[in-house]
N, C-alpha and C positions, 0 to 999 in steps of 0.2 A: 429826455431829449439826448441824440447823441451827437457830440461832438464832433467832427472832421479834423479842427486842428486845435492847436494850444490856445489856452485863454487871452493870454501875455502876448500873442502874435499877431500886431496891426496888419489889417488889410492892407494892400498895395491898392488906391487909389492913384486917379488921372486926376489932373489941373481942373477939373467938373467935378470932383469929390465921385465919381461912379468906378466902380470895381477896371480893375486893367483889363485888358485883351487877354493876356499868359490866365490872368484867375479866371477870367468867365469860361475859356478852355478847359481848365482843370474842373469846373463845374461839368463842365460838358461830359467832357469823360468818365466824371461820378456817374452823373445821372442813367449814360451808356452805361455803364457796367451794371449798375444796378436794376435795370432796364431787364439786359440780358441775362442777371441770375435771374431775375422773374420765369424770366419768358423759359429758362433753360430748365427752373422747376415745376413750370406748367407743364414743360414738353414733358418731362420724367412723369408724371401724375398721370398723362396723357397718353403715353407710351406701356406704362402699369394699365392704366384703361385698355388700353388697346389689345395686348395682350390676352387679359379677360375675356375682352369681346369677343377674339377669336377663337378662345376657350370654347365658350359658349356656348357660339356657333357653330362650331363643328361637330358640338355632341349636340346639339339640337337637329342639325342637317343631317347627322347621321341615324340619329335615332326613329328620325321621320320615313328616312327614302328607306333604310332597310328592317324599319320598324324591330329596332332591337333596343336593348339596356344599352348605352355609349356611354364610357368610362375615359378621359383623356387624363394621362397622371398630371403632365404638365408642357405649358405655351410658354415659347420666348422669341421676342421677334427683335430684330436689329434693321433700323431702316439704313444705314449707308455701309457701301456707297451703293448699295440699291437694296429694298425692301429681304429680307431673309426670314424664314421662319423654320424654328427646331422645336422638334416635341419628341416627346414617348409617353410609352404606357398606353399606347391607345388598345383599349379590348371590349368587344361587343357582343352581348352575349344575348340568347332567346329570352325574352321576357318569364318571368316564375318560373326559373329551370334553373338554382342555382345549383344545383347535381352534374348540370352537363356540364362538360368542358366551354371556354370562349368561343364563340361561334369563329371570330379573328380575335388574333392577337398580333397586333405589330410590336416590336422593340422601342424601332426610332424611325424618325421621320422627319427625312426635311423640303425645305419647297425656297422656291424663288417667285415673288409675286408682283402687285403692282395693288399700290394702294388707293383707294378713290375716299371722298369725303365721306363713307359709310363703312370703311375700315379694309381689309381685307377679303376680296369675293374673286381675286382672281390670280391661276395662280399657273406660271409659265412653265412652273416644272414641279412634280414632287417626287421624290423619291424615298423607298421603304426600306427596312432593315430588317433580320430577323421576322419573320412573318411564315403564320401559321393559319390555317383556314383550318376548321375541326367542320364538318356536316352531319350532322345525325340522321337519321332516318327519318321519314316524314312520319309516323307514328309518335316520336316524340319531339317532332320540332316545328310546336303549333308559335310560329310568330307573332298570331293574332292576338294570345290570347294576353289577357291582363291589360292589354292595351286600354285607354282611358280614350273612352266614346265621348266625341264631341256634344255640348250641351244641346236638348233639342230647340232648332230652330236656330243653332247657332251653326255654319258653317265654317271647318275647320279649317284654321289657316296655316299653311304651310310657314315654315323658317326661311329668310332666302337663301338660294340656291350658291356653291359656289362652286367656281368653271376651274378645271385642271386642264391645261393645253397637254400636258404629255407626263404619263402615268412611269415610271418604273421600279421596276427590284432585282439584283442579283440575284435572290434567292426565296420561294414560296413553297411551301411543304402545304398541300393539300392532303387532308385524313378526311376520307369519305366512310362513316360508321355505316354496315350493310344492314338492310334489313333484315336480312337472313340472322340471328345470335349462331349458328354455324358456320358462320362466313369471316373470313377476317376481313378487318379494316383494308380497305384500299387504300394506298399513299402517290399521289403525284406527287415528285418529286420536279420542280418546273426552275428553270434557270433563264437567270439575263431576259425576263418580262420584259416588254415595251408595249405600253398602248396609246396610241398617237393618233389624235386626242383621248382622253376618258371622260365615257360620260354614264351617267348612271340611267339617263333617260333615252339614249340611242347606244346601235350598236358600236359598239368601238373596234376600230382595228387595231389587230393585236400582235406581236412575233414573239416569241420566245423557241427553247428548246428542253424537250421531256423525254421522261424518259420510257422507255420499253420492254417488253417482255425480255430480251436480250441482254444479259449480262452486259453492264461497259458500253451498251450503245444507248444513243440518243437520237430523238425524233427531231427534226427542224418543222415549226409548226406556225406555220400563220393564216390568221383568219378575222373573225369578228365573234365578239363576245356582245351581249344586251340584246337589246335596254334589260336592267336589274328585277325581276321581279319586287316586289313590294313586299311578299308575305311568303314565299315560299323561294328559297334558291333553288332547290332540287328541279324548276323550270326555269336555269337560266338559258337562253337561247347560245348557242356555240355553233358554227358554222366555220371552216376554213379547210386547207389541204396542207399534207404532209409527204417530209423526205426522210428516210432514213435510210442509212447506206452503214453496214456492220459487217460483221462476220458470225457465221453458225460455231466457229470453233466453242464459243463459249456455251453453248449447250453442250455438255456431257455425250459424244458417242456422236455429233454431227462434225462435217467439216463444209468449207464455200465461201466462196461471200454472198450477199445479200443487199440488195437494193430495193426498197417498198414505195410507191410513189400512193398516195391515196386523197381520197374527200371524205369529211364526216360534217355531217349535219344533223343537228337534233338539241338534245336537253341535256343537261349534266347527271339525267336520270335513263337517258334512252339516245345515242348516236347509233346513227345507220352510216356505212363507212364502206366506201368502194374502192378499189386498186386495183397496183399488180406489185406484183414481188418478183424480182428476177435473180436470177446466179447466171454467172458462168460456167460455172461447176461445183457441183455440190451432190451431197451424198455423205452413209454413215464413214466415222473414221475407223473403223476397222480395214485392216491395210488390205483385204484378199477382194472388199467391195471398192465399185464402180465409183465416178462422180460426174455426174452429169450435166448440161447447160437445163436450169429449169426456167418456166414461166409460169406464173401461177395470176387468175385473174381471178378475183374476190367479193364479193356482198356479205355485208356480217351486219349484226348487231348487236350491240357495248353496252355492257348496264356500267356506267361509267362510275355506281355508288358498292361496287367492288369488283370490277375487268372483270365480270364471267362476257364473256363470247359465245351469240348463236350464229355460228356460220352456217347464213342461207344457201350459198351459193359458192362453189371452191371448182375451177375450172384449170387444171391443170397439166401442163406439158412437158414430159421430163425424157428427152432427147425427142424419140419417136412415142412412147406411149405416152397414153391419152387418157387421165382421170378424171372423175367428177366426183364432188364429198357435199356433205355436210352433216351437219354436228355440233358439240359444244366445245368448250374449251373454257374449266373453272377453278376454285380451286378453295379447298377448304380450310375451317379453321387449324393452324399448325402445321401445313402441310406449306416447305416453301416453294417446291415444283408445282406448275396445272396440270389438270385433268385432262386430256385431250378425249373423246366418245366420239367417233365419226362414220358414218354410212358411206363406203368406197364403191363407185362403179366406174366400169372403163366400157367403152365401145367396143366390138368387137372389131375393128381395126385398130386397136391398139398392138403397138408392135411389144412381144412377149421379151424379147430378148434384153431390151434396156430397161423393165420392169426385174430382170432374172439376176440384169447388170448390179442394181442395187447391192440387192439381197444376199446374191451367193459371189459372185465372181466378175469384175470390171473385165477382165482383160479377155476372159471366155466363157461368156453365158453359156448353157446347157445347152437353149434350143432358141431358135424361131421360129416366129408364130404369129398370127392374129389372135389376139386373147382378149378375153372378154372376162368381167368380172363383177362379183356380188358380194363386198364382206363388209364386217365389221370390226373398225378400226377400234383398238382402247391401249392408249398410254399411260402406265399407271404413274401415278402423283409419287414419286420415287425419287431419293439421290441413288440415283445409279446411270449406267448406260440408256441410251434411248432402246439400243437391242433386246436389250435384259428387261424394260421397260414393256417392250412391245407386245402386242397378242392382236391376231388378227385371225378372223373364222367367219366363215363362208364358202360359196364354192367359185368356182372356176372351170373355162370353157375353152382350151386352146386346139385354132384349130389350122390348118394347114400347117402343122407341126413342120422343123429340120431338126435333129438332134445334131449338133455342133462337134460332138464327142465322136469319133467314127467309127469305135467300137459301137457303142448304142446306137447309132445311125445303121450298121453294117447288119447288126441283130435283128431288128427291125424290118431291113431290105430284105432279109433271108429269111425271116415269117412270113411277112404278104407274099413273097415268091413261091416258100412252099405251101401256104394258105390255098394260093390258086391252084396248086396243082404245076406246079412252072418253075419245078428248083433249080432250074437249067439258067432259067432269068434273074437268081439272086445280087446279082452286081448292079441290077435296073432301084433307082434312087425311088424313094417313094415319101410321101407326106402322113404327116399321123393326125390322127384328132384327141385329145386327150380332153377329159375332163373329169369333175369329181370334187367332193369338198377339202378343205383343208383349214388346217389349225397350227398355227404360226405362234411358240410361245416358248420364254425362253431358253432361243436360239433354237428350235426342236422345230421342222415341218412334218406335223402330221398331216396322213392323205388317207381318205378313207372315200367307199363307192366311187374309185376309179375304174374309169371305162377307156381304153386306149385302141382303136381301131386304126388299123390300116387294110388299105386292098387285101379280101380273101384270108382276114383273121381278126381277132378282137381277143382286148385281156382284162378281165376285173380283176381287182385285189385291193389291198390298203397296204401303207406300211410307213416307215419314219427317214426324212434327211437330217442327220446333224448339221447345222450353218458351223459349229464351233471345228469338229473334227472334218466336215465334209464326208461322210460314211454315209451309207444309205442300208435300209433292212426292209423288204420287200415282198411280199408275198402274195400270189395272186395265180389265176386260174387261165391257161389259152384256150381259144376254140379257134381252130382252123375248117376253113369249109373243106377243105381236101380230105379226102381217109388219110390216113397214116400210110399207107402203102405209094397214095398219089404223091407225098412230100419228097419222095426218094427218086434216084438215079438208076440206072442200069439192073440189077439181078436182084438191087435189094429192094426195087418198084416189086417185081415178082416174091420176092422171098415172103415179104412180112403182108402181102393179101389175104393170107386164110387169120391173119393178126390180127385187119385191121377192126374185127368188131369189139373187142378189147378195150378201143380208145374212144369206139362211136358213140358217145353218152350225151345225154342229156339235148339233143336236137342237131350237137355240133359232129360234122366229120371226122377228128380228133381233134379229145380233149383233153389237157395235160396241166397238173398242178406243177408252177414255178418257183423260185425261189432266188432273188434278186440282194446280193450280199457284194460290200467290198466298198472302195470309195466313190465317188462323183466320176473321177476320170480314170479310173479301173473293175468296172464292174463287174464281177463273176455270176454267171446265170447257170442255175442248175436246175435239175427237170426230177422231181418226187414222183418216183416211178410207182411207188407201191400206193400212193396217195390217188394218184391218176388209174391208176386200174382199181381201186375200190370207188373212184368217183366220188368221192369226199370233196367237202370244200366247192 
């Protein structure tokens, strides 16, 4: 028995022999206090329970909906002055895969909830730390397997479910392992998540910002994510639109800005993705090229389990010309540049000049033209210049040529004029046709089966422009319909007639091997006298 006071210490009795008012108080107070350690050591037992519970339950709910192994290290809940819960160690891994990495792995985790008589199931905020998604390929991320088949005839009973009003994380590193072993891992790198509400059973809508092919820029992205598959992620549903607004400087040999507005819709395994991308001005940085307002309207499709890109569809505007592409854009194991492969066509209204604008000279393309085209684009997987990168081959069709130049413009005028027979007329402006294949490869335009036609003459050859030096080396053959003697004036019409069979080869009136030396905007043309009287070439 325990005692309360000393043995020696009379009760205070009333005139009725029964305990005073002041003692039955101080009983009173006993009994409260002793009342509420009870009750304050039940709550503690209670609140240990609780804890548990929600232990539990979370790796029971989680290992249900995403049918994985759910690991929680540890639960701590603080009910005042309203319900809180912190945890870590949460990690979920594929079932009999203890080889692969965590499917997730979060750090820490805390939430603000509301508690009912069956514990915690609902919960007004949670927020994540440190958090890692790993995806392996569906070859080895069978979710189903090992999973323990419910008894026959016994219908499996789910865990209950619990409700997140509004999901976030500063920070999610998504590593999507490729199918391809020559592919590297894909990383999203995704910031400031919000999904508002989350739910594992509908689609949730979601914001955050990721990142992009572009160095230092980021994409603003919202949309909806779900409902969670059960047994495969690599079919989570992702549907939403995106902004990004950056700059090309950060590509190696580009300059502009860049604005991309787009939709994607599909699987974490396959998005189909439409936009446009715009510049104000934009072009390589080498200082002797152009930069021009672009518009580019787009269809692609994302294997989103390592960015390779097929682009179906590439519709672009860049001042006056007019291209269509598609192609790939991938990128291999070790390699930290992509691959760009792309099929180039233009309409033949495209205008030639602010395609020339690019390539050679902003301030004074060569020529105009409607030009038409047929190549093959390939950017190699390179730290280096986009230039030094490039290679482009195919042919090309430019046709109501001006040469911009006025010496080449002048040469030109003074062919077709003595072409006809009319060197009286050589000052009359005339249009060219050019065409013929070419091979664009560090920095070197080779041209090969050029055919260059103007009124009353025509020139084949092949030969090389430097882009680095701007030189040109040249070599090729004229046919004029006129004889040689027709191309002249006054006494030398006469003189060089009984000549002109000399030059009349091969079907042409005269025929003469040239010879095209010197720079872009100084060209020297010289005429292979001895070459042309053997007919050679």
């Amino acid at each position: 028995m325990v005692r309360l006071f000393a043995p020696d210490a009379p009760l205070a009795t009333d005139t009725t022999g029964r305990p005073s008012r002041s003692r039955r108080r101080a009983w009173t107070w006993v009994a409260a206090a002793a009342t509420a350690a009870a009750l304050a050591a039940a709550g503690l037992r209670w609140i240990e329970a609780l804890d548990d519970r929600l232990h539990a339950e979370l790796e029971s709910w989680l290992s249900d909906r995403l049918a994985s192994d759910v690991r929680v290290e540890d639960v701590a809940i603080s009910l005042f002055p309203r319900v809180q819960v912190r945890a870590r160690g949460l990690t979920l891994r594929i079932p009999n895969r203890p080889d692969l990495p965590p499917f997730v792995r979060v750090g820490t985790w805390s939430g603000s909830g509301e508690l009912s008589r069956l514990g915690i199931r609902h919960f007004d905020e949670v927020r994540l730390t440190d958090v890692t998604v790993t995806v392996p390929p569906r070859r080895l991320a069978d979710f189903r397997s090992g999973r323990p088949a419910a008894p026959p005839g016994r219908p499996h009973r789910r865990p209950p479910a619990i409700q997140v009003d509004r999901l976030t994380a500063d920070a999610v590193v998504v590593v999507v392992m490729p199918r391809d072993d020559a592919k590297e891992p894909h990383i999203w790198d995704i910031r400031d998540l919000r999904m508002d509400p989350f739910s594992f059973d509908l689609a949730s809508p979601f914001s955050a910002t990721v990142d992009t092919p572009l160095p230092d820029d980021r994409a603003v992205v919202t949309g909806t994510a779900g409902p969670w598959p059960r047994d495969d992620f690599h079919d989570l549903p992702l549907s939403g639109e995106y902004v990004l607004r950056g700059r090309l400087d950060g590509v190696r040999g580009l300059r502009g800005d860049l604005t991309v507005r787009g939709r994607a819709l599909g699987t974490l395994d396959r998005l189909a993705t439409v936009g446009t991308a715009t510049s104000t001005a934009s072009g390589f940085a080498s200082a002797e090229s152009g930069a021009l307002p672009l518009t580019v309207d787009y269809e692609a499709l994302v294997d989103a389990t390592n960015s390779d890109v097929r682009l179906t569809r590439v519709d672009a505007h860049a001042g006056a010309a007019v291209l269509s592409a598609s192609g790939h854009v991938d990128r291999a194991r070790g390699a930290t540049v992509r691959h760009v492969s792309l099929h180039v066509t233009s309409p033949q209204d495209s205008e030639a000049a602010d395609v020339l604008r690019l390539l050679v000279d902003g301030r004074r393309p060569p020529a105009r033209g409607r030009l038409a085209m047929d190549v093959a684009l390939d950017l190699a997987p390179e730290e280096a210049d986009v230039l030094d990168r490039l290679r482009i081959e195919g042919t090309f069709d430019l046709r109501d040529a001006r040469f911009l130049n006025a010496r080449v413009q002048g040469t030109l005028d003074e062919m077709s004029a003595r072409g006809l027979g009319r060197p009286e007329a050589a000052g009359t402006a005339v249009r060219a046709d050019l065409r013929g294949r070419l091979v664009l490869d560090d920095r070197a335009l080779r041209l090969s089966h050029v055919q260059l036609a103007v009124p009353g003459a025509a020139l084949d050859g092949a030969g090389r422009y430097s882009l680095r030096a701007q030189t040109l080396d040249f070599r090729g053959v004229t046919r004029l319909d006129a004889r040689l003697s027709d191309t002249q004036r006054g006494w030398r019409r006469w003189a060089l007639k009984p000549f002109d069979f000399l030059l009349a080869k091969r079907g042409a009136g005269t025929r003469v091997v040239v010879d095209v030396r010197g720079t872009r905007t100084a060209p020297v043309v010289d005429v292979d006298l001895g070459a042309s009287l053997r007919g050679v070439r």
